[in-house]
Each structure stands twice: as C-alpha cells, then as structure tokens.
C-alpha positions as CSV (number, residue, x, y, z in Angstrom):
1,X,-19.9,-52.2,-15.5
2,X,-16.4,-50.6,-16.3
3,X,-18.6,-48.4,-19.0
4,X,-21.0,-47.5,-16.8
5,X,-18.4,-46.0,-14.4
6,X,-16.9,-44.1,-17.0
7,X,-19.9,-42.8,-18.3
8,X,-20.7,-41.6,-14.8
9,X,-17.7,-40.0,-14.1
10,X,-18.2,-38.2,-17.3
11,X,-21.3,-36.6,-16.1
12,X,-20.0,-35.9,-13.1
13,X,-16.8,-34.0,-14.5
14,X,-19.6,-32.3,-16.8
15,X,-22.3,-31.5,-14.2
16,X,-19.4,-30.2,-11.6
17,X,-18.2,-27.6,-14.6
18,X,-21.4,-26.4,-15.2
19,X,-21.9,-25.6,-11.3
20,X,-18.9,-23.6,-11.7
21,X,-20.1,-21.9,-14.8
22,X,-22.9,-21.2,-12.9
23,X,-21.2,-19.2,-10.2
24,X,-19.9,-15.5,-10.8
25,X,-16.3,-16.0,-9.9
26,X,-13.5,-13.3,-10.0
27,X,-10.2,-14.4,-10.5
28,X,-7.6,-11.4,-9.8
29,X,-4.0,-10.6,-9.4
30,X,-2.0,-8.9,-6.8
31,X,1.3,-8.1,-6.0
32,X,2.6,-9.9,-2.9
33,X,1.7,-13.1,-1.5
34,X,-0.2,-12.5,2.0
35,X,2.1,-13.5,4.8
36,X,-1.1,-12.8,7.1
37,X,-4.5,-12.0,6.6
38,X,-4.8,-10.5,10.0
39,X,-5.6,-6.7,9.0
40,X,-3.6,-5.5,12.4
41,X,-0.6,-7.1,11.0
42,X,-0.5,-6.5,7.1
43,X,2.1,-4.4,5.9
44,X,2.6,-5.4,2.2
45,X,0.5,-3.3,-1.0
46,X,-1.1,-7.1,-1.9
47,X,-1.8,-8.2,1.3
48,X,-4.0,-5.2,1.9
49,X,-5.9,-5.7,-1.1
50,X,-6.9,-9.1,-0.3
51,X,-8.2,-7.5,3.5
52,X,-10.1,-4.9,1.5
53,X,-12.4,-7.8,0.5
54,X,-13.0,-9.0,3.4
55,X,-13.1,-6.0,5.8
56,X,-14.7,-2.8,5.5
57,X,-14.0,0.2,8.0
58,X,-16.0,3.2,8.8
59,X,-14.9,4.6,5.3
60,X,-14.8,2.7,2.2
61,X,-13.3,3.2,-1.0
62,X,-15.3,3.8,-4.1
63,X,-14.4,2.4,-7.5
64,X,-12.5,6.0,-8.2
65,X,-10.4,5.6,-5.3
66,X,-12.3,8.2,-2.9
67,X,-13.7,7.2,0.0
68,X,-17.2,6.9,0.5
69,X,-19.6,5.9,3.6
70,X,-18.7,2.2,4.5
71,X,-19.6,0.2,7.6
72,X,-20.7,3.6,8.9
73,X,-23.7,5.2,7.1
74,X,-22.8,8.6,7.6
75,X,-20.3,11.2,9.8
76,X,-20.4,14.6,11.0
77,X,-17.6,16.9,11.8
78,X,-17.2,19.4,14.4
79,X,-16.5,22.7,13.8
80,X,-13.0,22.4,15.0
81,X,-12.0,19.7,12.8
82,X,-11.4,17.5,16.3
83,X,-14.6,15.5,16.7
84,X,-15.6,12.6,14.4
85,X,-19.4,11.2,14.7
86,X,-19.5,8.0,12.9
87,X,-23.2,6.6,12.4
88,X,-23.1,2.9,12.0
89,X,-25.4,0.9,9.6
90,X,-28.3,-0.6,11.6
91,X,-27.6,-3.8,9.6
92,X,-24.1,-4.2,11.0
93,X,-23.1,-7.6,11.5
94,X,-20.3,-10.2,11.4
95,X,-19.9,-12.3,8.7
96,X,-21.1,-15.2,11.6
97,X,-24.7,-13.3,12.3
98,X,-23.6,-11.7,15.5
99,X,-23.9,-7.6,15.7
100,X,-21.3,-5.4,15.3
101,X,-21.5,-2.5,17.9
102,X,-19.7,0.5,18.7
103,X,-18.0,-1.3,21.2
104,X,-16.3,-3.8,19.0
105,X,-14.8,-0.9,16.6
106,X,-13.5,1.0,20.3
107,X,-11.6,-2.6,21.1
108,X,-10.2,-2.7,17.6
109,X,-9.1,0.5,17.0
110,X,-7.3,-0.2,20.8
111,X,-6.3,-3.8,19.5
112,X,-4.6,-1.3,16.4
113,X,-2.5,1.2,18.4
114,X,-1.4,-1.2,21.1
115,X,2.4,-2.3,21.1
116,X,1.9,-5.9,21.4
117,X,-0.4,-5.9,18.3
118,X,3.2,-4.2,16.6
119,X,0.5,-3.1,13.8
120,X,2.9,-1.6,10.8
121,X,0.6,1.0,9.5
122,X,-0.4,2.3,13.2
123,X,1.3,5.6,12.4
124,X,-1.6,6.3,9.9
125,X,-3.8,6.8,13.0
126,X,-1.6,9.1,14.7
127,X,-3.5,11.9,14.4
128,X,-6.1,10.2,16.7
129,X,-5.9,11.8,20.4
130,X,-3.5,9.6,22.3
131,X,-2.6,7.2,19.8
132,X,0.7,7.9,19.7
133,X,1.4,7.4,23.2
134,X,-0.7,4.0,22.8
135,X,1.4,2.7,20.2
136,X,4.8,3.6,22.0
137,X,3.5,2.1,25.5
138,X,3.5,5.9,26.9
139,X,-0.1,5.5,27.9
140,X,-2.7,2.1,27.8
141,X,-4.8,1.6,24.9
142,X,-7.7,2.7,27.6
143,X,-6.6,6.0,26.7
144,X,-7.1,5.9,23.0
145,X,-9.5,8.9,21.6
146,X,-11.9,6.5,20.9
147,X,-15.0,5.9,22.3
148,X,-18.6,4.3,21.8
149,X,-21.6,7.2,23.2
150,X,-24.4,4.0,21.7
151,X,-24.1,1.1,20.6
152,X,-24.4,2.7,17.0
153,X,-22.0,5.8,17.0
154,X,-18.4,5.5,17.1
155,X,-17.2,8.9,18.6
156,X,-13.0,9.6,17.5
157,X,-11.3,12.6,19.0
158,X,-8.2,13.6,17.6
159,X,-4.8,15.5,18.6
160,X,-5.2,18.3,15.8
161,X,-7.6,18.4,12.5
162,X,-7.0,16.0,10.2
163,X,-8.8,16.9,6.5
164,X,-7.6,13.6,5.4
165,X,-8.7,10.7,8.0
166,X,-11.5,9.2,6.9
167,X,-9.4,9.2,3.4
168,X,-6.3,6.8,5.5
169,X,-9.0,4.8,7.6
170,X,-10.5,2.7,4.4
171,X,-7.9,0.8,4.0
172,X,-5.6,1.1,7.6
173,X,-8.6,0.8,10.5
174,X,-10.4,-2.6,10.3
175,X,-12.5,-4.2,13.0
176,X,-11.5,-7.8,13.9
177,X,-14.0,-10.2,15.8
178,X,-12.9,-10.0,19.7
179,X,-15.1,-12.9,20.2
180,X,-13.6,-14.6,17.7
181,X,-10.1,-13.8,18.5
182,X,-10.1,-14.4,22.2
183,X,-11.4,-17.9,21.5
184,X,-9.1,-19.1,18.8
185,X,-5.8,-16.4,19.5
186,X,-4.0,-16.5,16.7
187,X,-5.6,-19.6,15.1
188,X,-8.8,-16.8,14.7
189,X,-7.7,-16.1,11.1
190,X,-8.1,-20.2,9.7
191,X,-10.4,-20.5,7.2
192,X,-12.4,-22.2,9.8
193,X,-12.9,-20.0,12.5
194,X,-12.0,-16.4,10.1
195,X,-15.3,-14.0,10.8
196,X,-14.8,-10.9,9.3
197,X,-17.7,-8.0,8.1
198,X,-17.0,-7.3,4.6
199,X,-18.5,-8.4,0.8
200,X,-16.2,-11.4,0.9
201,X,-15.2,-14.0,3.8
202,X,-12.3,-16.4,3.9
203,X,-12.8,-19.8,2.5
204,X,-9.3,-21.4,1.8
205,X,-5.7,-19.6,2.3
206,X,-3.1,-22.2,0.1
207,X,0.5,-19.9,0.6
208,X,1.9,-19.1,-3.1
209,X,-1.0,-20.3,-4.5
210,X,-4.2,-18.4,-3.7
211,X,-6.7,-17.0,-1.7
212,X,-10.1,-17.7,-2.5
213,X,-13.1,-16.1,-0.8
214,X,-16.9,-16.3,-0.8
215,X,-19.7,-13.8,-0.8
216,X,-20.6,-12.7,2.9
217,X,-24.2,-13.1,3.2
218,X,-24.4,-11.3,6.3
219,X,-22.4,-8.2,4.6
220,X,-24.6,-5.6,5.1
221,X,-25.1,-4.6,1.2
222,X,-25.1,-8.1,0.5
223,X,-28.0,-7.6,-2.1
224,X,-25.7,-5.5,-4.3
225,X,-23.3,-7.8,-4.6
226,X,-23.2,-10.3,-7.9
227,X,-20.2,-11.5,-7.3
228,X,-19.9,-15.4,-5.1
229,X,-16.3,-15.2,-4.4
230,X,-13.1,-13.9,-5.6
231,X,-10.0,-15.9,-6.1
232,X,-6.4,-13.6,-5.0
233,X,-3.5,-15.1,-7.3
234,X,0.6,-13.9,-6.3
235,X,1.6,-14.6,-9.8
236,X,4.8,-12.8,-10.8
237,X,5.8,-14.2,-14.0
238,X,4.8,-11.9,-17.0
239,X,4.9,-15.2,-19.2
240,X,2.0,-17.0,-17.0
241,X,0.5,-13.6,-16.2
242,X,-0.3,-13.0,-19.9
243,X,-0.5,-16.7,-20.7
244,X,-3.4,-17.4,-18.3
245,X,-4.8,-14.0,-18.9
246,X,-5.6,-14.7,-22.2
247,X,-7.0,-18.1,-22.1
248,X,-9.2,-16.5,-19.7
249,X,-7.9,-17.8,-16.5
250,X,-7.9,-14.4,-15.0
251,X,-9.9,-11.5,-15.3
252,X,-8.0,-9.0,-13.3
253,X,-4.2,-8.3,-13.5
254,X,-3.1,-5.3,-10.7
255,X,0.6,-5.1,-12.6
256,X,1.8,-5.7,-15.9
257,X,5.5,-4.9,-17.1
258,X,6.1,-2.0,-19.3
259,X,7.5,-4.1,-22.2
260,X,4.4,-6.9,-22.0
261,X,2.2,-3.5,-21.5
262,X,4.0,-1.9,-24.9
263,X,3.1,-4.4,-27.0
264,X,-0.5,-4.4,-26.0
265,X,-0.3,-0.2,-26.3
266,X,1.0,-1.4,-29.7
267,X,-1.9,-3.2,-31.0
268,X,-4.7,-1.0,-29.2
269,X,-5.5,-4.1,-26.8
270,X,-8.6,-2.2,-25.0
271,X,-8.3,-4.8,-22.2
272,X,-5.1,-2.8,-21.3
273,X,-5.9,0.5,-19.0
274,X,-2.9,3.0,-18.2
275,X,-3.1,5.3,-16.0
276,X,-0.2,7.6,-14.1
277,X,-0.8,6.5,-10.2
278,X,0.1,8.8,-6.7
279,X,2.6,6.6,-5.5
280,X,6.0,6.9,-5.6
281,X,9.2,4.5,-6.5
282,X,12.4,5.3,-4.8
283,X,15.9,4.4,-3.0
284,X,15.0,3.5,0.8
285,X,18.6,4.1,2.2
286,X,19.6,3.2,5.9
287,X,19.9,6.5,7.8
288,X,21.0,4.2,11.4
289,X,24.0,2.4,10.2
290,X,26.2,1.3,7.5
291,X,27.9,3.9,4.7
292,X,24.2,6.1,3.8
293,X,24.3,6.9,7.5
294,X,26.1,10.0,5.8
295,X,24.0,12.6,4.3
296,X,26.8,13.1,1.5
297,X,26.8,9.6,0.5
298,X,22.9,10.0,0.3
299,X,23.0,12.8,-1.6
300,X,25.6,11.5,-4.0
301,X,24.2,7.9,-4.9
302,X,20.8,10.1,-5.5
303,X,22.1,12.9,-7.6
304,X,23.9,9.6,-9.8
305,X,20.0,8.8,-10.6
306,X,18.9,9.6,-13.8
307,X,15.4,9.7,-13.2
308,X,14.3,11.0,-17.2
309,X,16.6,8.3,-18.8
310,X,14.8,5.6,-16.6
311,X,11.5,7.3,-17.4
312,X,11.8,7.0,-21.3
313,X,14.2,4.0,-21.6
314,X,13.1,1.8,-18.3
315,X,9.8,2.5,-18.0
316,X,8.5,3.5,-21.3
317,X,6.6,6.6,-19.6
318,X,8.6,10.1,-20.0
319,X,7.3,12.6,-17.5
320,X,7.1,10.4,-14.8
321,X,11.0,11.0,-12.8
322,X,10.3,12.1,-9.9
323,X,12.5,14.1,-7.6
324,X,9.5,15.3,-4.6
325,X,8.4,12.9,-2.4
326,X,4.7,14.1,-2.8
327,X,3.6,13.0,-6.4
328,X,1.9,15.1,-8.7
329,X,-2.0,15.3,-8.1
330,X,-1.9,14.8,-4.8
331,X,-5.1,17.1,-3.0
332,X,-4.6,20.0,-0.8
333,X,-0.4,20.4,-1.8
334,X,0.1,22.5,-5.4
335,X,3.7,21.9,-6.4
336,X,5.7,19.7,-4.5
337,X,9.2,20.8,-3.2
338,X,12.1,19.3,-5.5
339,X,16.2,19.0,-4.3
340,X,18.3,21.6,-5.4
341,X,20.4,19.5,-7.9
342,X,16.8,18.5,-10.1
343,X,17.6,21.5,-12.0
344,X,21.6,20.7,-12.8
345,X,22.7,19.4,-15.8
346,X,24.1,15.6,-15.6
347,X,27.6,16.4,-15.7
348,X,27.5,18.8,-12.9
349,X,25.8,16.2,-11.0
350,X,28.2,13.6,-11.6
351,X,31.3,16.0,-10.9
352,X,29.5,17.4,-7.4
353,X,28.7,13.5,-6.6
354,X,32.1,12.3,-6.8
355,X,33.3,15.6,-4.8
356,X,30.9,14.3,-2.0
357,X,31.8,10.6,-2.0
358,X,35.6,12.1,-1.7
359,X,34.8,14.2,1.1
360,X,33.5,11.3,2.9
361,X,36.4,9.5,2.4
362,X,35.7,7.1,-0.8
363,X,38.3,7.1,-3.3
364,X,39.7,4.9,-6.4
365,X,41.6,2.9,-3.8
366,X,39.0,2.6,-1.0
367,X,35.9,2.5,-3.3
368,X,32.3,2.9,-1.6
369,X,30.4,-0.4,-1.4
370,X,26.6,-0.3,-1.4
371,X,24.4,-3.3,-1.0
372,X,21.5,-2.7,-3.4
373,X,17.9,-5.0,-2.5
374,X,14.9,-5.2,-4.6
375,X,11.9,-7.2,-4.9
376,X,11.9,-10.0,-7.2
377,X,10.3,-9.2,-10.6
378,X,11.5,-8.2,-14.1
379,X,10.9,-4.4,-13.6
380,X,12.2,-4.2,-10.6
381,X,15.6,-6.4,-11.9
382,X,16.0,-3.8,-14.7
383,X,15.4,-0.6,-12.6
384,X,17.9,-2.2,-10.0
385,X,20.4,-2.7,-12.5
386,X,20.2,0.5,-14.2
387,X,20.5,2.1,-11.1
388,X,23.5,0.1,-10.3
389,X,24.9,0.7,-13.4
390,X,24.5,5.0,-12.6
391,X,26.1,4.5,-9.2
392,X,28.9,3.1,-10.9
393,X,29.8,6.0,-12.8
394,X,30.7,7.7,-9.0
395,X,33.1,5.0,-8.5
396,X,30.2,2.5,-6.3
397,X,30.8,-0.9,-6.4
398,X,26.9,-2.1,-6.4
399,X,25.9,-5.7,-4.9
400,X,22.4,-6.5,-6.3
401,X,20.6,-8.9,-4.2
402,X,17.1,-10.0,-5.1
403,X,14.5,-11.0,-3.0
404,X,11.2,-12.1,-2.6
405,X,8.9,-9.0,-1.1
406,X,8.1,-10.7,2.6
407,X,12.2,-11.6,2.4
408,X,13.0,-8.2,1.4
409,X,10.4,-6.6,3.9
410,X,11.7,-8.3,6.9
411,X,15.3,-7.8,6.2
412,X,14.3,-4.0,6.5
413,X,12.5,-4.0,9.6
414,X,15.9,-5.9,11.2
415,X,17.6,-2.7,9.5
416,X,20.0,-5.3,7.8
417,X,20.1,-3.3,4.6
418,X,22.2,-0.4,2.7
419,X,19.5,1.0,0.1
420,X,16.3,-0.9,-0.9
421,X,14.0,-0.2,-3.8
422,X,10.2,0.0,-2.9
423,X,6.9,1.8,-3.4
424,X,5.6,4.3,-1.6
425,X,1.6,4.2,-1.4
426,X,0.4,6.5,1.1
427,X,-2.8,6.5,2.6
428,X,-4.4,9.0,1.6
429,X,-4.1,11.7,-1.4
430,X,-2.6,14.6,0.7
431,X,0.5,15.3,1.4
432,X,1.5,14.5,4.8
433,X,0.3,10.8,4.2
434,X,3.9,11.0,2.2
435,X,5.6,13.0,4.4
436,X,4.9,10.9,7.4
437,X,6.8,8.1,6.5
438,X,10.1,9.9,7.5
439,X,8.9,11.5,10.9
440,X,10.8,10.2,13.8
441,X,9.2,10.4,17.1
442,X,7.1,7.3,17.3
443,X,6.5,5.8,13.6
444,X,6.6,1.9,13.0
445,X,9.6,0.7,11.7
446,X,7.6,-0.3,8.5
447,X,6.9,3.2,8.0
448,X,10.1,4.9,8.7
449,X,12.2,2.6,7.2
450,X,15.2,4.4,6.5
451,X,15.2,5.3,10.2
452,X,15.4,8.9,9.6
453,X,16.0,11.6,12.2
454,X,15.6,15.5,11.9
455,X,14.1,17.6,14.3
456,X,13.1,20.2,12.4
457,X,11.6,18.0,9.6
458,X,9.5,16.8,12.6
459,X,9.0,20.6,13.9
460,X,7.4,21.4,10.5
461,X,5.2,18.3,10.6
462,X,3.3,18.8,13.8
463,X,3.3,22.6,12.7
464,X,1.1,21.7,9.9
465,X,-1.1,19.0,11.4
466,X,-1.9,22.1,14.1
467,X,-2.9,24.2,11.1
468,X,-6.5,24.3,9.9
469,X,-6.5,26.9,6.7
470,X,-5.5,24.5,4.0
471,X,-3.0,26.8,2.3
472,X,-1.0,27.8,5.4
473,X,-0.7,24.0,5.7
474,X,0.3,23.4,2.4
475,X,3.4,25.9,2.9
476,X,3.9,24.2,6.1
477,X,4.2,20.7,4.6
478,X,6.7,22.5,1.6
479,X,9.2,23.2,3.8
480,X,9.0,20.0,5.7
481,X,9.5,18.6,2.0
482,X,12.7,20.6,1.4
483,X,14.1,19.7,4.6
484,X,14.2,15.9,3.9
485,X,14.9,16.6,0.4
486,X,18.0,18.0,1.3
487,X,19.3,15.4,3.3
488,X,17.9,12.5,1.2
489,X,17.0,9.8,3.4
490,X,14.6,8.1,0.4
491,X,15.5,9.2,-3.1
492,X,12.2,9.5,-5.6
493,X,13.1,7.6,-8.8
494,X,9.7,7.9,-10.4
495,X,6.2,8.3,-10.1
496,X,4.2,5.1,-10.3
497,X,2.2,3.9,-14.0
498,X,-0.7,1.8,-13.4
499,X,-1.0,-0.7,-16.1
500,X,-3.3,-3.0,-15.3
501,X,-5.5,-5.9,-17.4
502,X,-9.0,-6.1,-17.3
503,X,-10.9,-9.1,-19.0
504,X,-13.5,-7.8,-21.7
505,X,-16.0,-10.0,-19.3
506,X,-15.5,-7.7,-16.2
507,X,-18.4,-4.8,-15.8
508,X,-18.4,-2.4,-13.3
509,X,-14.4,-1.2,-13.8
510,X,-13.3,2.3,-13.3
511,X,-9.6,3.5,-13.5
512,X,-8.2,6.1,-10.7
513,X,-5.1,7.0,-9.8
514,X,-5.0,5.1,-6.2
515,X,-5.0,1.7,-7.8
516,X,-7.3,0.8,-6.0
517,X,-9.9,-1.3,-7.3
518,X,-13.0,-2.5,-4.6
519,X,-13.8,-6.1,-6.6
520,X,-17.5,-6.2,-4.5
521,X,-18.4,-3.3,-6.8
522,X,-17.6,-5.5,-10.0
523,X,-19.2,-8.0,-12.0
524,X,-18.5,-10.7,-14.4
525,X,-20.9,-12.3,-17.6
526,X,-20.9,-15.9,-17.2
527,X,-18.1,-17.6,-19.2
C-alpha cells in the first residue's frame, strides 16, 4: 500500500510539472518591491512596471518605448494643441466582463488629481485644464478638464499645449474599477477582488517575494497575447540574480551591476543587452531645511563630484557624467544647459568649493556634516561611497546610511534627509518631463523632492508650456535649465546604462532607451 502511495505521488509531482511546462510563463525582475499595487498610489520605478501589466491607459507603450494607441483606438488633436479626442476600443472591458466607458476613465482621472487620493505622480497631468487646482484642493475634482461627450470618447482639455501627453499618460493615467473600489475601499486591490483592464490580472501578491499575474481574458487584445502570466521578482542580490538567471529560473533581469555586466561584456554573453538610457542619477539635496538649504553648500558638495572618474572607474561607461538635468536624446531639446563649473579643471573646483563651504561658515574646526542616503544595492553602495569619499576632500564629514528603497522613499517625503541618491525617470522624452520635477507651485512631494523654490525657474516653465513653436520652447526650457543649474537643488552624477539580461528563450525583445519593456508583447519557447 505504502508503494502504491509513493508511486502515486510520483505521478502526481510528474503530471503537476508537466502542466507547468505546458504554460507560457514569464518570470522577470524589477527593481523595488511594490508597496501597493494601487496605480493612484505608486511612486517607485518597479512598482510601476508591475501596474504596466496589469493596466493599460489611453496610450500604451510599444516595445521601443514610444507610445502607441492603447485602451483608446485612436486620438485627434485640435488645431490649438488644447483638445484631446480619445476613441475608445469598442471591446473595452474589465478584466471581470463589465464595460469600460467613458465615464469610468472621467471618475479615474478625478480619483488621480484629487488630494485625498495624495497620488505621487499627479504633477505629470498638470497640464490638464484644472488639474492643478484639483490636486491642491483649489477647485473639486468636478472641475477636472475631463469629460465623457459618449460613452466611447474621452474628451481632455488642457491649460496650454502639451506635445508630450499622451507620451506621460502610458504609464501615469490608469483607470481603476469604481465599482470595484467603492465595494471593497481599500481591500479592492486583494487578489480576490483586484479587477483591472490590462494583458495581465492579479493572482497572488506575497511582499518580498513576488507577484505573479495571469493572462486577462477579457483584455481587449487578448488573442495576441501568448503569454499565461508573468511572475514580478524584487531580487537584489547580483549573486542570486545571476545564479537563478542561469539555471533558468528567470528570463528577464531589468538591472544588472556593472562589474557582473563586465564580465558578461567580456565573454560576448549575447543574453546581455546595453544600452545608454534617458534617465538621470543624481544628489537629491534638501532645499527646506538642514545645511543644503544654502545654495553654496549645494553648489560646493556638487562641484566635489567627479562625474568622468565615476563614469570610467564606477560605472564602467565613459561618456555617461552628466552635469544637465535633461539627458542626452531627449526629443524636442538639442543640447541641454550645463553649470558653469562643467568646464573647470578639478583643482579649480576643489579650491572654489572650499571657498564656498568657508563662506558659509564651515571650517577645519566646525566641519560641515552631511547625512548621505541611498538605496540598498551594490552599485548604489559604491557610488555612495565614492561620492563620500569626494566630499571629503572639501573638508565634509559624510554619514552613509543605507536603506531599503520604500525606507529610503518615505524618509524623503517626511523631508527627514540631507542629500539622497536616486533616479530620475521622467515621463516622457521631452524636456520639461525633467524639468518639472523642481517647479514649486503645486508638485507632489514625490516629485519635488528637494523642495525647491525659484520663481523665475517657475516663470520660465509656464512660459514654455504657453509656447507652441517647438524651438522657441526649447530655448524657453534652456534657460529654465540654467536657472536651477545654478543653484543646484539636484546634482546630475550620470546618465543611466541599461544593462539588462534576456533569456535566449524570450522572443519578441526590443531594446530602447526608456527601459521600458511591455512583457504582453513577449513570448517564451516552452522550457
């Protein structure tokens, strides 16, 4: 009896595995583990991959990082730039069977902008008549320059033209059920009640371990995709990354460190793809309080950087410092602005850095003290210490503190830090999606994080979301550049290099510079 039990189980085991061998799984890796799968309430780069799975907005990204028609079929423009027409799919449902309408996008994009939703990226929609005033409790969400003319077309009016929204509305203007929510509240995003209307749904959410969806067969290009679900890993350690990656575990890795990523460059690995990214890494510095309240402190703890010798030695790229806030590539900009002292040689910037640490009153005896966070990885660790190491040439004493990225995250919206080392990914490729994150009137605290304030930085800004001819606005946006340049509320470190790993099993993959990579337009060959 005991030997038939065994047996059983055997073929159990056996018959279980090849069910699983059956499906077409993908297993990928992020960067952050999702403290909320709510898309009003994301903030972090990972967490917003996972909702790109599971949500779709009017515009979708395509597999080079462009966007392309998504839950809308189509849009038209007005001849003033001020009018979007969006043209939903007549297939349009949730991922539960009901229709999505017009009306349900009008009550999300409201459920976005208003203050008690506290949604991080809401500044990304700004440019959105009213919206503004919605997010800062100036006027109701009622007012929001969104409205639904059928139940199929989703009419936005906006403040000023905006060339670039349906580019920042893939991945920062999701609908959410309201039936759903306003049954369930906050308990609406449990695998058992989540309803959502893109490829993938929710099917289990296990915090630091994974999120694993399934195929949406209500999605309305269901048909196209191969894919039965998709398992999200946070995995930070290089050792299990690779370790897993190449007993074939994973198929998708988002970030691998430059040393791991060298000796796969080494040995011509063609499951390694490189690729210079437009995002930014830099020096978030705390404008409201604490010793980088002053503009010379700023100024001096950047011009300590040596952005080239991090480049070459740090991050195994040269070329990639950056000193503009705008990285290279990005559309409708030409050459970004760069600070004054880019062009010195290091010893001048060292002597002109320790002249403005004096003159705000730092000296051998009264030495300036800077706490220093980062997010918890290798790379970060060695960028962080290099940096520290710089500063310390001025005279700094540095305080490293390391911490995980939701840690880190909410420490800087309590504005309980000195400097912090982050990315900046903006949301769309143009330039005031970079430049927005330092405007004042009215941005999230997740946006404007070093709680910067200049008028005429802000002057310059709404100048050149007034300005239509691309060129003009281009200018515009340069000397809005060179105004926050100067006083150096974030200082660029470098531009960001993609290195990503891609199982030789994976079809469908495309590398662009966004880093953004839709998995429902991938495939896998059985294993």
């Amino acid at each position: 009896m005991k030997r038939n039990l065994a047996v059983l189980f055997v073929w159990l085991m056996m018959w279980a595995g090849s069910i699983e061998a059956a499906e077409r799984i993908f297993h990928r890796v992020g960067t952050d583990d999702p403290a909320t799968l709510d898309p009003h309430k994301v903030a972090l780069p990972g967490e917003q991959l996972v909702i790109l799975d599971m949500f779709m907005s009017l515009s979708t990204p395509g597999m080079n990082g462009r966007p392309i028609p998504g839950a809308a079929e189509s849009w038209t423009i007005s001849a003033d730039g001020k009018t979007y027409l969006f043209k939903l799919r007549p297939n349009s449902r949730w991922s539960d069977g009901k229709p999505l309408t017009a009306a349900d996008w009008v009550w999300s994009f409201q459920r976005m902008l208003d203050p008690a939703t506290a949604f991080p990226l809401a500044s990304r929609l700004f440019p959105i008549r009213n919206a503004r005033a919605v997010a800062t409790g100036v006027k109701p969400p009622t007012e929001l320059g969104v409205s639904a003319p059928d139940a199929r077309t989703v009419r936005i009016d906006l403040e000023n033209p905006a060339p670039y929204l349906v580019d920042s509305m893939m991945a920062a203007a999701m609908p959410v059920p309201r039936h759903v929510i306003e049954k369930y509240g906050a308990a609406w995003v449990r695998p058992e009640n989540f309803v959502s209307n893109g490829p993938f749904v929710l099917e289990e959410w296990r915090p630091n371990a994974y999120v694993r969806l399934r195929r949406n067969a209500n999605f309305w290009a269901a048909d196209r995709v191969t894919l039965d679900g998709v398992y999200h890993y946070p995995i930070s350690d290089p050792a299990t990354l690779l370790r897993r990656f190449n007993a074939g575990e994973l198929d998708f890795v988002m970030v691998v460190p430059p040393d791991r990523a060298a000796d796969l460059q080494s040995s011509r690995d063609p499951r390694l793809k490189v690729m210079r990214g437009l995002a930014n890494e830099v020096i978030v510095f705390n404008t409201r309080r604490g010793p980088a309240a002053d503009a010379r402190v700023r100024r001096a703890l950047s011009m300590l950087i040596e952005r080239e010798a991090i480049a070459r030695a740090v991050i195994g790229f040269p070329g990639v410092e950056g000193y503009s806030f705008v990285p290279p590539g990005v559309l409708n900009y030409g050459n970004a602005a760069k600070p004054d002292f880019a062009a010195w040689l290091p010893g001048k910037r060292v002597a002109e850095a320790q002249r403005l640490l004096a003159a705000a009153g730092y000296t051998n005896d009264k030495p300036l003290r800077m706490r220093l966070g980062f997010p918890n990885t290798d790379l970060n660790r060695k960028v962080a210490v290099t940096i520290g190491a710089m500063w310390s040439r001025g005279g700094v004493k540095v305080d490293l503190e390391s911490k995980e990225s939701k840690a880190l995250f909410a420490e800087i919206g309590k504005g309980d830090f000195d400097a912090v080392r982050t990315v900046w990914v903006a949301s769309a490729s143009d330039p005031y999606a970079y430049l927005e994150r330092m405007v004042s009137t009215g941005s999230a605290g997740a946006v404007n994080t070093s709680g910067y304030a200049n008028p005429k930085f802000d002057e310059r800004l709404e100048a050149a979301s007034r300005e239509v001819d691309v060129q003009r606005r281009a200018a515009i946006l340069r000397e809005a550049e060179s105004i926050a340049l100067a006083d150096q509320p974030v200082a660029p470190v470098y531009y960001l290099v993609g290195r990503r790993l891609v199982a030789a099993r994976v079809q469908g993959f495309a590398d662009n510079p966004r880093g953004v990579y839709p998995t429902w337009m991938m495939s896998v060959a059985p294993r």
